[in-house]
Short mmCIF file of the C-alpha atoms (twelve columns), coordinates in Angstrom:
data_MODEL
# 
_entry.id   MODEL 
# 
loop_
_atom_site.group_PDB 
_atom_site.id 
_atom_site.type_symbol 
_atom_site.label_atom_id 
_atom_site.label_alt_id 
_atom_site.label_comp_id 
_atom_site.label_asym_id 
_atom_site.label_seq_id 
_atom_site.Cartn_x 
_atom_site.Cartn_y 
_atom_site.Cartn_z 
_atom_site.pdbx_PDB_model_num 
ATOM 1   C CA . UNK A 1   7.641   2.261   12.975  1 
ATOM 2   C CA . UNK A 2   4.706   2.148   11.417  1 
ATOM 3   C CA . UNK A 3   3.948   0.399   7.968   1 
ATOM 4   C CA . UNK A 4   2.104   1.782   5.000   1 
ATOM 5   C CA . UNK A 5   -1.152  0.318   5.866   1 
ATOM 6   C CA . UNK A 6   -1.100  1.130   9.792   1 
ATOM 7   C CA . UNK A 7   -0.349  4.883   8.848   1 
ATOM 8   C CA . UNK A 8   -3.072  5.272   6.590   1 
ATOM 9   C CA . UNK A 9   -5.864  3.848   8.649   1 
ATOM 10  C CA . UNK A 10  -4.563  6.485   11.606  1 
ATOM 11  C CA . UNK A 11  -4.077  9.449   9.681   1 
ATOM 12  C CA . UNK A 12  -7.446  8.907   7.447   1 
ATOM 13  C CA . UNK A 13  -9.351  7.941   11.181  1 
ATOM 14  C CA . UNK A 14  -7.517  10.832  12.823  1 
ATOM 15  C CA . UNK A 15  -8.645  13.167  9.592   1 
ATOM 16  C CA . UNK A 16  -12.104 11.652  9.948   1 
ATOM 17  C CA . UNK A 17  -12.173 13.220  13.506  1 
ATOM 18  C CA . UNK A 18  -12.021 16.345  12.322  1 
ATOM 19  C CA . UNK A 19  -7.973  16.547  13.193  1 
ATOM 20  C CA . UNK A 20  -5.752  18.238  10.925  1 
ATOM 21  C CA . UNK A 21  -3.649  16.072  9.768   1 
ATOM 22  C CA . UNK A 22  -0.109  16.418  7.382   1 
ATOM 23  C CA . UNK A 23  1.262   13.474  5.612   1 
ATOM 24  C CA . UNK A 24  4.671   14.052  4.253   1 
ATOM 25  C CA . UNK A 25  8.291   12.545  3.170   1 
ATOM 26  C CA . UNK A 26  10.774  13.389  5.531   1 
ATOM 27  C CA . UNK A 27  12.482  14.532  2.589   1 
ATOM 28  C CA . UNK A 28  9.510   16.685  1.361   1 
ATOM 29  C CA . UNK A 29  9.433   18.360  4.397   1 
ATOM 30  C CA . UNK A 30  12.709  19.565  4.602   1 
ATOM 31  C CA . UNK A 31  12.795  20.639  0.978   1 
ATOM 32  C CA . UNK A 32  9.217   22.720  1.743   1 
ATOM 33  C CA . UNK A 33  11.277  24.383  4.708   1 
ATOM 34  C CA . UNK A 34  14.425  25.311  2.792   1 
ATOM 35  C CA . UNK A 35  12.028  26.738  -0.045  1 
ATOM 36  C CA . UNK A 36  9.875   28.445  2.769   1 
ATOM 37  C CA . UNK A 37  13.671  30.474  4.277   1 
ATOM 38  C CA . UNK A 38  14.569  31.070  1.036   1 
ATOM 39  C CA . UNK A 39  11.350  32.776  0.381   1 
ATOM 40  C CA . UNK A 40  11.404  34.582  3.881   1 
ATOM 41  C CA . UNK A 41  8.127   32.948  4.937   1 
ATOM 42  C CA . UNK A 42  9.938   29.953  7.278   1 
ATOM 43  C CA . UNK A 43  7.642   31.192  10.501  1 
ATOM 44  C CA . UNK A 44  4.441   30.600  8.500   1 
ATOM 45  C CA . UNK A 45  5.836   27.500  7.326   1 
ATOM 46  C CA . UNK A 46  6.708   26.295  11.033  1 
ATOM 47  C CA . UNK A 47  3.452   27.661  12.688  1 
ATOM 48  C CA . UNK A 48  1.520   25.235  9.890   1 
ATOM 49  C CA . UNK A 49  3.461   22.087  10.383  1 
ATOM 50  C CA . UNK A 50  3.383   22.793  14.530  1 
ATOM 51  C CA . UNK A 51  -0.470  23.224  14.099  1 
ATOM 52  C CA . UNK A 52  -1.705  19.902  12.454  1 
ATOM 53  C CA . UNK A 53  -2.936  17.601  15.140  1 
ATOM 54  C CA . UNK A 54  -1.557  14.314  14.032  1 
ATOM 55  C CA . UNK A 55  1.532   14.949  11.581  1 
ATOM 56  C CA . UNK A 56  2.702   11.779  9.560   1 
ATOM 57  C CA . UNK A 57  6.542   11.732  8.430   1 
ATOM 58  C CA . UNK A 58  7.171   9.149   6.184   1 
ATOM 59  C CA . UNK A 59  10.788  7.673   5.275   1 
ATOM 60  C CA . UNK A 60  12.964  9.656   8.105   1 
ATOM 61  C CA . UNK A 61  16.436  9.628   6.906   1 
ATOM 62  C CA . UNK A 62  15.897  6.028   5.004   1 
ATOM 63  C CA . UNK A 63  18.027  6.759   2.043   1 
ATOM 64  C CA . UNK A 64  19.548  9.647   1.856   1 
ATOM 65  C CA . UNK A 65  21.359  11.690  4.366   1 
ATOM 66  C CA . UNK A 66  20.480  15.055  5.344   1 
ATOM 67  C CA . UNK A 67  22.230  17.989  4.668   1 
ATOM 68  C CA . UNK A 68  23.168  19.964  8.236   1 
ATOM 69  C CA . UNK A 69  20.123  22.549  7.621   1 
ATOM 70  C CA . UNK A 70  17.719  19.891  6.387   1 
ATOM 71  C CA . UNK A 71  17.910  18.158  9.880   1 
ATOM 72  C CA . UNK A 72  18.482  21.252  11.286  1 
ATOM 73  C CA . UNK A 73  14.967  22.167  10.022  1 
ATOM 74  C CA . UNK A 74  13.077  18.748  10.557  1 
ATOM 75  C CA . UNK A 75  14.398  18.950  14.545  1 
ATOM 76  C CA . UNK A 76  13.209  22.195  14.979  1 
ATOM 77  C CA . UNK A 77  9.432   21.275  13.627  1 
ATOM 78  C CA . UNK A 78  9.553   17.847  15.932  1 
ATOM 79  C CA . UNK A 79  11.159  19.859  18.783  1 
ATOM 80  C CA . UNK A 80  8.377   22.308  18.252  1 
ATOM 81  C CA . UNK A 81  5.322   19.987  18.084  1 
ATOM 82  C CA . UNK A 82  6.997   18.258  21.424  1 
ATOM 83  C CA . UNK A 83  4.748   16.992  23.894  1 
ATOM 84  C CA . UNK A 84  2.671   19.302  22.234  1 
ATOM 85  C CA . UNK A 85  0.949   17.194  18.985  1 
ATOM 86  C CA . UNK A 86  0.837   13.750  17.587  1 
ATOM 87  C CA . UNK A 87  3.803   12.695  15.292  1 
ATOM 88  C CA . UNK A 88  3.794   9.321   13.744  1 
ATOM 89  C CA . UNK A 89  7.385   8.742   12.213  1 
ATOM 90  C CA . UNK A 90  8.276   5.716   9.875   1 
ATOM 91  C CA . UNK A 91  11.600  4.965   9.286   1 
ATOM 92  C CA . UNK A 92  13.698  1.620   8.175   1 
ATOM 93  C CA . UNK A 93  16.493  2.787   11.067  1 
ATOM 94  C CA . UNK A 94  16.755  1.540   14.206  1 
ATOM 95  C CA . UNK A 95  17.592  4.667   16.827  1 
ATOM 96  C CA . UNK A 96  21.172  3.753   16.934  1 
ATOM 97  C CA . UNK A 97  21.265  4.416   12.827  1 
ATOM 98  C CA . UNK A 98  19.711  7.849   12.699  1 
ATOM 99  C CA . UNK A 99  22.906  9.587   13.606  1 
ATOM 100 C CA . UNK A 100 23.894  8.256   9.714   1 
ATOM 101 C CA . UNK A 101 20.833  10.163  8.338   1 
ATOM 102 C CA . UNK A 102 21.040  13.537  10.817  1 
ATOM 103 C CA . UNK A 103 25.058  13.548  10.626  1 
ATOM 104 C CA . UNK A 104 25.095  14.649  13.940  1 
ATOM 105 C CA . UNK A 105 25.050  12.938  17.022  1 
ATOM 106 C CA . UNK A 106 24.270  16.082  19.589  1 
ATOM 107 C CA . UNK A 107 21.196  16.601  17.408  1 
ATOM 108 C CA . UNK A 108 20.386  13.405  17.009  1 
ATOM 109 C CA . UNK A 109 20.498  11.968  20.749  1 
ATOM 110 C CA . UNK A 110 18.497  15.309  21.303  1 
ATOM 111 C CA . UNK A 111 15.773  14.285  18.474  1 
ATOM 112 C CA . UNK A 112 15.987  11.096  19.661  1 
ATOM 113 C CA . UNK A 113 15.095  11.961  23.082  1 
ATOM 114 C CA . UNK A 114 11.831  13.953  21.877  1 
ATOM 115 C CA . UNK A 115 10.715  12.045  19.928  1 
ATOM 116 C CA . UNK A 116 10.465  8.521   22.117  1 
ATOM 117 C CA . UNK A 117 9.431   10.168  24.936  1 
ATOM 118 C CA . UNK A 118 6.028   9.136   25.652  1 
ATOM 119 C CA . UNK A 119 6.180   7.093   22.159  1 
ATOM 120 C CA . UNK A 120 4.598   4.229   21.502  1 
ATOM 121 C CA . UNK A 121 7.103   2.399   19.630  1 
ATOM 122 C CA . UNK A 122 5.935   0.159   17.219  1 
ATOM 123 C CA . UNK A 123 9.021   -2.541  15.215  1 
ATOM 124 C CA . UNK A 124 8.090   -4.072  11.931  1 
ATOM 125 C CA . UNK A 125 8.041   -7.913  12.583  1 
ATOM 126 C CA . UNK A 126 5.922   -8.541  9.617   1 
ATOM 127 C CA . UNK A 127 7.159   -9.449  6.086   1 
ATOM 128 C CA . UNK A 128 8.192   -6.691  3.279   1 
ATOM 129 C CA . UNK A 129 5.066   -6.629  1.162   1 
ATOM 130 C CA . UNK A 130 7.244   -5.093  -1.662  1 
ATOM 131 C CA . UNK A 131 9.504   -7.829  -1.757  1 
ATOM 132 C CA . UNK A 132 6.476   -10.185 -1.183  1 
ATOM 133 C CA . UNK A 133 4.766   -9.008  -4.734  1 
ATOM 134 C CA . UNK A 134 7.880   -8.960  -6.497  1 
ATOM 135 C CA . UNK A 135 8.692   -12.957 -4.882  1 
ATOM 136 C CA . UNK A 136 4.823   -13.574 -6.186  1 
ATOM 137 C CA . UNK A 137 5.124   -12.191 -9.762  1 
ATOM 138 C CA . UNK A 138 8.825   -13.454 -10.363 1 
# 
């Protein structure tokens, strides 16, 4: 999963391009869908995050779990975009973990399956550059 400075440098190259391009939390985009139903205007909402050309979603499930229509939501835009666009997903779970954020595993092997097909799978090896500054200043 990407890092802070890896996703930057492709979504700012990929913007460069011309590509629309959609940073967001994973957290931020399921609060903009629940807000989009509740204001009847969900389809607009879906047809603009399944037309960017590179969409970046940050965070997926890293802290807190989603409620059943938040992941609900978020697999229906990745299930949408689907061999379809570019998604570049950070997370700090492994594959095995997301079940804990989507709190369901039918939905979740399903995500799962979407989303690393065709990936390119990149695992952080490197060292925590938050913890890093705060080792440095302490």
């Amino acid at each position: 999963m990407f890092r802070t400075i890896a996703r930057l440098l492709c979504g700012m190259e990929t913007c460069g391009q011309g590509v629309p391009t959609r940073f967001v939390t994973s957290c931020g985009l399921a609060n903009e869908l629940i807000e989009a139903r509740d204001e009847k205007v969900l389809g607009r909402a879906m047809e603009r995050y399944t037309g960017y050309g590179l969409l970046i979603i940050d965070e997926l499930g890293g802290y807190i779990p989603f409620s059943k229509e938040s992941a609900n939501r978020i697999f229906q835009v990745l299930a949408e975009r689907h061999e379809r666009k570019s998604v570049i997903i950070t997370t700090n779970l492994g594959f095995g973990d997301w079940s804990q954020a989507f709190g369901d595993s039918a939905l979740t092997e399903a995500l799962s399956d979407r989303v690393t097909q065709k990936a390119h799978i990149i695992t952080r090896t490197w060292e925590r550059y938050r913890l890093r500054d705060t080792i440095k200043e302490g």
